[in-house]
C-alpha positions as CSV (number, residue, x, y, z in Angstrom):
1,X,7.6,20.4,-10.4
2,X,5.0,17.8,-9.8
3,X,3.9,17.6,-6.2
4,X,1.9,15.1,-4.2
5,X,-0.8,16.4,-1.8
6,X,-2.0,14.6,1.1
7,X,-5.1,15.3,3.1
8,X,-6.7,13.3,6.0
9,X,-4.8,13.0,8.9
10,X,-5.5,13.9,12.2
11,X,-6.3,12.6,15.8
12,X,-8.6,9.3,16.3
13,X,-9.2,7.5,19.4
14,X,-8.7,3.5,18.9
15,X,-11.0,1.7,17.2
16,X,-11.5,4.6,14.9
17,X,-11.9,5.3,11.3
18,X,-9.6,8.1,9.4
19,X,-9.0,7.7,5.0
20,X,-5.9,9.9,3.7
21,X,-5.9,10.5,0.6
22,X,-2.9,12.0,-2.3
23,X,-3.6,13.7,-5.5
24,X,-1.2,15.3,-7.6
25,X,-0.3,18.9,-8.8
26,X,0.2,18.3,-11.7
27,X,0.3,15.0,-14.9
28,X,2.5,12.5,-14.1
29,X,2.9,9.9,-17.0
30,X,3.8,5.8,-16.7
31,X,2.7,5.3,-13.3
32,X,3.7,2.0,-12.5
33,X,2.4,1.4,-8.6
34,X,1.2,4.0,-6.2
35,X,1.7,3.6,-2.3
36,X,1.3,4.4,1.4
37,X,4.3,4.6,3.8
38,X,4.8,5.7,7.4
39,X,7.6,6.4,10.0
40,X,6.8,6.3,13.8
41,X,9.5,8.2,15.7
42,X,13.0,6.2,16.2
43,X,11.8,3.7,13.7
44,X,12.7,3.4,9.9
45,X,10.1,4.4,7.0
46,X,8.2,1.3,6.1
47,X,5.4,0.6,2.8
48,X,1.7,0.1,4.7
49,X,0.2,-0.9,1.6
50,X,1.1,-0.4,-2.3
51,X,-1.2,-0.7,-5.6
52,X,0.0,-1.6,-9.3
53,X,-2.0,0.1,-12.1
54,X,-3.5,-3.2,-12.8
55,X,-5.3,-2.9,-9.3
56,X,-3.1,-5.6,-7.5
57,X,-2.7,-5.0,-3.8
58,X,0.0,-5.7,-1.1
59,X,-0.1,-4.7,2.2
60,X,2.3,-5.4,5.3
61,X,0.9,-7.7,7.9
62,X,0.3,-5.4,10.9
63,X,-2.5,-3.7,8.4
64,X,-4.1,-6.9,6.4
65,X,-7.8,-6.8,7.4
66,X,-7.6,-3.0,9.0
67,X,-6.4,-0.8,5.7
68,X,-7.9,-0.9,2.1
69,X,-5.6,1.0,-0.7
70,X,-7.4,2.2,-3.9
71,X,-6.4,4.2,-6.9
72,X,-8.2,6.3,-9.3
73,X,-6.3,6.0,-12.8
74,X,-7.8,8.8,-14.2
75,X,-6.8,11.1,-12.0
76,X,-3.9,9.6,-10.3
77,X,-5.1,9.3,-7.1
78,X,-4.9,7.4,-4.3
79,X,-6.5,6.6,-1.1
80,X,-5.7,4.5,2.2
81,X,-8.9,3.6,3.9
82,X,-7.7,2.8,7.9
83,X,-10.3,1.2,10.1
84,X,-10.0,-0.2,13.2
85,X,-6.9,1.7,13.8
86,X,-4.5,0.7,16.9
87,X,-2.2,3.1,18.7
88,X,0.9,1.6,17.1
89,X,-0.7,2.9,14.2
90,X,1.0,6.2,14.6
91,X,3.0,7.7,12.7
92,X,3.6,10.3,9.7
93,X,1.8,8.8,6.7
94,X,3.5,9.4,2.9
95,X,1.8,9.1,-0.1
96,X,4.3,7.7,-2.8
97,X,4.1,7.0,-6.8
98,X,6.7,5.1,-8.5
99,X,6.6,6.0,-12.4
100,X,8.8,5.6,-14.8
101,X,11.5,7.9,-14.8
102,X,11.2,8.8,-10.8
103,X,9.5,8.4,-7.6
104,X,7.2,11.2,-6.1
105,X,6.6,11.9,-2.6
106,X,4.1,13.7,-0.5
107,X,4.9,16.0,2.2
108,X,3.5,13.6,5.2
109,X,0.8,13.8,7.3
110,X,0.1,12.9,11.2
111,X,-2.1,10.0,12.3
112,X,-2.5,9.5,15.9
113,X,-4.6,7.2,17.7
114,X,-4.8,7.9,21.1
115,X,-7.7,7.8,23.8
């Protein structure tokens, strides 16, 4: 079972820098898009910013200027560059790739911004 490991979380004050980034365990084949979420408490799950294998980007509004997505294609990874970052910027981060046949997800990992 393929899994998605994320790395790069933690506590930054505002203003500050932090990149996460998500490789997998293990091949996964016809990767069509690979993507960030995140879920602040009481609030639903929501995409931050998504990538296609052709290298087209989309990012929710809240983030456009701030985040920068990238994706490695030859080792299916993916990174989420967050500068700037705001307080309402916390929340558990997920790494996600949409291929084919399924949809992988990473385990999460804690951003906070807080003086």
């Amino acid at each position: 079972q393929v899994q998605l490991v994320e790395s790069g979380g933690g506590l930054v004050q505002p203003g500050g820098s932090l990149r996460l980034s998500c490789a997998p365990s293990g091949s996964i084949f016809s990767i069509r898009a690979m993507g960030w979420y995140r879920q602040a408490p009481g609030k639903q799950r929501e995409l931050v910013a998504s990538i296609t294998s052709g290298g087209t980007t989309n990012y929710v509004d809240s983030v456009k200027g701030r985040f920068t997505i990238s994706r490695d294609n030859a080792k299916n990874t993916v990174d989420l560059q967050m500068d700037s970052l705001k307080r309402e910027d916390t929340a558990v981060y997920y790494c996600n790739i949409n291929a084919k046949f399924r949809d992988y997800w990473g385990q999460g990992t804690q951003v906070t911004v807080s003086s």
